[in-house]
N, C-alpha and C positions, 0 to 999 in steps of 0.2 A: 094448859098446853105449854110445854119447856121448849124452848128454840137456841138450837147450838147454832153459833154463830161464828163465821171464819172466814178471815182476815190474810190473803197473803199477795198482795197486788205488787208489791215493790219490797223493802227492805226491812220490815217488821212485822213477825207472826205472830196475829192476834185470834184469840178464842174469847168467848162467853156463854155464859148462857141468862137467856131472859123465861119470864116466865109471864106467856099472856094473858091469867088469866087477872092475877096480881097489878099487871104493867109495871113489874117488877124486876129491874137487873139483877141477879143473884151473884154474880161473880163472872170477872172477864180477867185476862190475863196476857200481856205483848212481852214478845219479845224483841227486843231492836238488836239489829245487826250490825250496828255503827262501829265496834271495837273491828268488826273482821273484815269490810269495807274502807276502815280508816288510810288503810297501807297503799291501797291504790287511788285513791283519792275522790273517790267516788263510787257508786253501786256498778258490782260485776254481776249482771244479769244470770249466770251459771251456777256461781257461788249461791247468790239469793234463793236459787230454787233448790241447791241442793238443803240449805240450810233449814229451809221450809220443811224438807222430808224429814231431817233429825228432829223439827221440832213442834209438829203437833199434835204429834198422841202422847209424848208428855204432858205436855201442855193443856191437853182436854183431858186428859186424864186426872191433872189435878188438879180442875175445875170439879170433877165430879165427888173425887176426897174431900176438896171444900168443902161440899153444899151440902153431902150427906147426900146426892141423889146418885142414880143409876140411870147409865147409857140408854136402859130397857125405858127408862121415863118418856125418852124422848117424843114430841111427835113431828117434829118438821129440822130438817137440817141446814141454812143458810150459809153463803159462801159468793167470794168478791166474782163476779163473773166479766166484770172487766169496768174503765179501763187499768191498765197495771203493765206489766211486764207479761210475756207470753206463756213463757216458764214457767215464772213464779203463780199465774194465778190456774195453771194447769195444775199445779200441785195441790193446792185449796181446794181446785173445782173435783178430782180424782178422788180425794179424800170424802170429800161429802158426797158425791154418788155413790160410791162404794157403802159406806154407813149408810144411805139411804136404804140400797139393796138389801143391806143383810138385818136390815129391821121392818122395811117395809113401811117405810114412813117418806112424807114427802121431803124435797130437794127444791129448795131454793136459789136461783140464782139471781143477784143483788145487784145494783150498779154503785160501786164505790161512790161517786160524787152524792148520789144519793142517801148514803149511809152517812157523809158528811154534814148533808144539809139538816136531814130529817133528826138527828142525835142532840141537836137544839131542842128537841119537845119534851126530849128524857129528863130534862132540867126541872126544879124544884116551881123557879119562875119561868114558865115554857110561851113559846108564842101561840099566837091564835092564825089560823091562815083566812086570808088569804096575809102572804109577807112578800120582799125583798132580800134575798139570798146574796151574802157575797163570798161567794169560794173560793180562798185564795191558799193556794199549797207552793208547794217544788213544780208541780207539775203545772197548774190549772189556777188561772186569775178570770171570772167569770161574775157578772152579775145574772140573778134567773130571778124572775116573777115565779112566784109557790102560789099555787091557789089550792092544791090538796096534793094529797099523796099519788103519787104519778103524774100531776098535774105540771110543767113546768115548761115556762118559755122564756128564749133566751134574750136576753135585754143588749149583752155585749160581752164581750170578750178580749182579752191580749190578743193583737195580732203576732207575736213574738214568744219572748220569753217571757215564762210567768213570775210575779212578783219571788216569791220563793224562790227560783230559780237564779232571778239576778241577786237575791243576797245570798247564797253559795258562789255562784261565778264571782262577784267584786268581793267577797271574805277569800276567796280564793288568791285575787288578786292585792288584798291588804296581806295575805302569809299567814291566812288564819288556821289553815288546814280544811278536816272534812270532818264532820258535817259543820261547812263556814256560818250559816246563818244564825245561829241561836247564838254563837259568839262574835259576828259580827254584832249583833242585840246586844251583847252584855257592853259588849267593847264600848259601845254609843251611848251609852250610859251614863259613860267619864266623856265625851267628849264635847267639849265647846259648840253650842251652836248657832252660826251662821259664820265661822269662820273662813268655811269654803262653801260657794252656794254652785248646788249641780240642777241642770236643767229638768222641769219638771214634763217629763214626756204628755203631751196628748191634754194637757190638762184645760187645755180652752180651746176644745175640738167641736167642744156642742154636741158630742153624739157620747156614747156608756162607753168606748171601746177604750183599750190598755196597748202600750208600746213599752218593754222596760231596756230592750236591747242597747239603746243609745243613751244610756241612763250608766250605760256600766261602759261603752265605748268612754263616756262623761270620765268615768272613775280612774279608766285606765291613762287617761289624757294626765288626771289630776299624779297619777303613782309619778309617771314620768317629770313632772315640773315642779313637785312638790315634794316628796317621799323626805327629804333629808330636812323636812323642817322639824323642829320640837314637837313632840305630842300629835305627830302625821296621823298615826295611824286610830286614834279615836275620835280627831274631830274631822277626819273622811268618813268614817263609819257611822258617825252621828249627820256627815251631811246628805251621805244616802241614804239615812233612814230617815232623815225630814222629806227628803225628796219623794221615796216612794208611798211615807204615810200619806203625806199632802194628796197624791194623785188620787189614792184611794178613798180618802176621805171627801174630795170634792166630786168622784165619779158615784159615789154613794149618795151623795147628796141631792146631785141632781136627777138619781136614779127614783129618788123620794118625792121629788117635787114632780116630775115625767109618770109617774104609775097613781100618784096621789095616797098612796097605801100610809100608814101612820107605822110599820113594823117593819126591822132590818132585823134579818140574823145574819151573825156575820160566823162562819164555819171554816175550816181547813188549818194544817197546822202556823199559818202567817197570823191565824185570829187570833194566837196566844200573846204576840205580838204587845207586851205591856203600855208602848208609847200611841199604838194602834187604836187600841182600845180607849185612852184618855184620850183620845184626839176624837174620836167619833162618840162618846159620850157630851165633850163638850157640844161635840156639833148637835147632837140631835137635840140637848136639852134647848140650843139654841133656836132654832129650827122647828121643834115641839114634835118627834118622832122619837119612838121606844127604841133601843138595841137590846138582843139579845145573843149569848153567850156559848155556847157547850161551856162542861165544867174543862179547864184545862185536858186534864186527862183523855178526854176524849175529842182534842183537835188535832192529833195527829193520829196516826192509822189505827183501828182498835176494831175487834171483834165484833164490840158491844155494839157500834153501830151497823154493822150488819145484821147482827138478832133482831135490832131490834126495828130497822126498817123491815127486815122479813116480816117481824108481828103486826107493823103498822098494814103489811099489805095482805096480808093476809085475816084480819081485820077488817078489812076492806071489802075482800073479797075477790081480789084485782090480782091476784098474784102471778105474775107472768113463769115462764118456764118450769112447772111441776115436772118432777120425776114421771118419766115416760116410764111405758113395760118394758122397754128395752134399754133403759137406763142411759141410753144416746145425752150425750149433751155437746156443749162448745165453749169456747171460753172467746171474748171481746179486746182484745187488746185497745183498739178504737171503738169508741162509742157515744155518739151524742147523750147528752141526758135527757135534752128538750125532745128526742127521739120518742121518751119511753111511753106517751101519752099515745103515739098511733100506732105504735106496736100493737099486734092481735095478741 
């Protein structure tokens, strides 16, 4: 069974396709928008969708030149059905009803956060569920209990901005441009640590939940008293990045010791997060809990985990929203994920 899989919730359109019978990714392909977004300093929701329409029947088109397969292969078509951008995931959802219809095959709609979590199993060394999920993107800082595929309850969440979010907003405010975070990362790399120490939000709250907003109020405090010292701008970048791996790595922790579980995956594009990852390998070896990975490539937005959540749940046998006769669908801009277990 071949499953096309697409991707377009926000600022990168992704395609794939997986093959269920194999458990097999055959070939996925994103495009990021970052060069055409750069000028404004952030995603124009307009622009994103139109981008979306230029770019995925190229794009799945030369998925199919790849593989040597045909469109006719297909038998199920999956697609972000939220959350994302309204536009942008209108154009995904358009596109794959449409191919649904004119093949006759079913229509998948996906919940992004869960194409994030679940893209963990696609891995070589995959977890076993029941796990400990920590989602953390631009948009979404989230711990969830995984006990299966649709299975998921929410442990805690950012009340604020999510971790992602504040290294774009403080790389914004260090002059780093857009997209600030992966170069606020690099920046932190070079910089001194503990030269300036910024407050660790929430971190001895006793409860799972995230605060990052006054973590970057912290930052902006620091620009204004500090900015004209030597070497400002790496050992601020390096002091928000201890800052925010710290929170994360100790709301993980205790998220391990509260569920008793022995397995973390840690998912979304903040898990690529090189200093993130040595910080919570330390800790688990410490502690005696596994972490587990997506491969790079696939922690920020990508097709392939849309496919390839489609396959798991259909697989399953669970699969929510099939292609009606009348090919009616919607698209989610909000949506729980701890939702998707008492959906009909």
């Amino acid at each position: 069974m071949l499953i096309l899989g697409i991707e377009t919730s926000c600022d990168e359109t992704g395609v794939a396709l997986f093959d269920l019978e194999s458990r097999r990714l055959l070939a996925h392909a994103v495009h990021s928008q970052v060069a055409m977004h750069e000028a404004y300093g952030g995603v124009v929701p307009e622009l994103a969708s139109r981008d979306h329409i230029r770019r995925l029947v190229p794009l799945s088109r030369g998925l199919f030149r790849q593989t040597g397969r045909d469109v006719r292969d297909l038998a199920a078509v999956a697609y972000t059905e939220g959350p994302g951008l309204v536009g942008a995931l209108l154009v995904g959802a358009s596109f794959a009803h449409a191919l649904s219809f004119a093949l006759g095959i079913r229509a998948l709609g996906i919940h992004h956060l869960e194409g994030h979590l679940l893209v963990a199993l696609l891995a070589e060394r995959a977890p076993e569920f029941p796990f400990v999920a920590l989602l953390v993107s631009g948009g979404h800082t989230q711990l969830m209990r995984v006990d299966g595929v649709g299975k998921y309850t929410l442990l805690g969440e950012t009340q604020d901005d999510a971790a992602g979010e504040a290294f774009d907003k403080t790389a914004k405010l260090l002059g780093l441009g857009y997209p600030g975070g992966p170069a606020l990362s690099r920046l932190a790399e070079t910089g001194r640590p503990g030269r300036y120490r910024l407050p660790r939000p929430m971190i001895s709250s006793g409860d799972l939940e995230f605060s990052f907003s006054g973590l970057k109020t912290a930052v902006l405090q620091l620009v204004r008293t500090s900015e004209r010292d030597g070497n400002f701008r790496e050992d601020a970048a390096r002091a928000f990045q201890d800052a925010i791996v710290e929170v994360l790595v100790a709301k993980c922790s205790l998220a391990m010791s509260v569920t008793g579980l022995s397995r973390l995956v840690v998912a979304g594009g903040v898990g690529a997060n090189a200093q993130l990852r040595a910080a919570l390998d330390a800790t688990a070896a410490r502690r005696g809990f596994e972490v587990f990975y997506p491969d790079p490539a696939y922690c920020t937005d990508n097709g392939a985990m849309i496919a390839f959540a489609a396959g798991l749940r259909l697989r399953a046998e669970t699969a929510p929203n099939e292609s009606k006769a009348d090919h009616a669908f919607t698209v989610r801009p909000r949506w729980a994920l701890d939702s998707l277990g008492t959906e009909s």
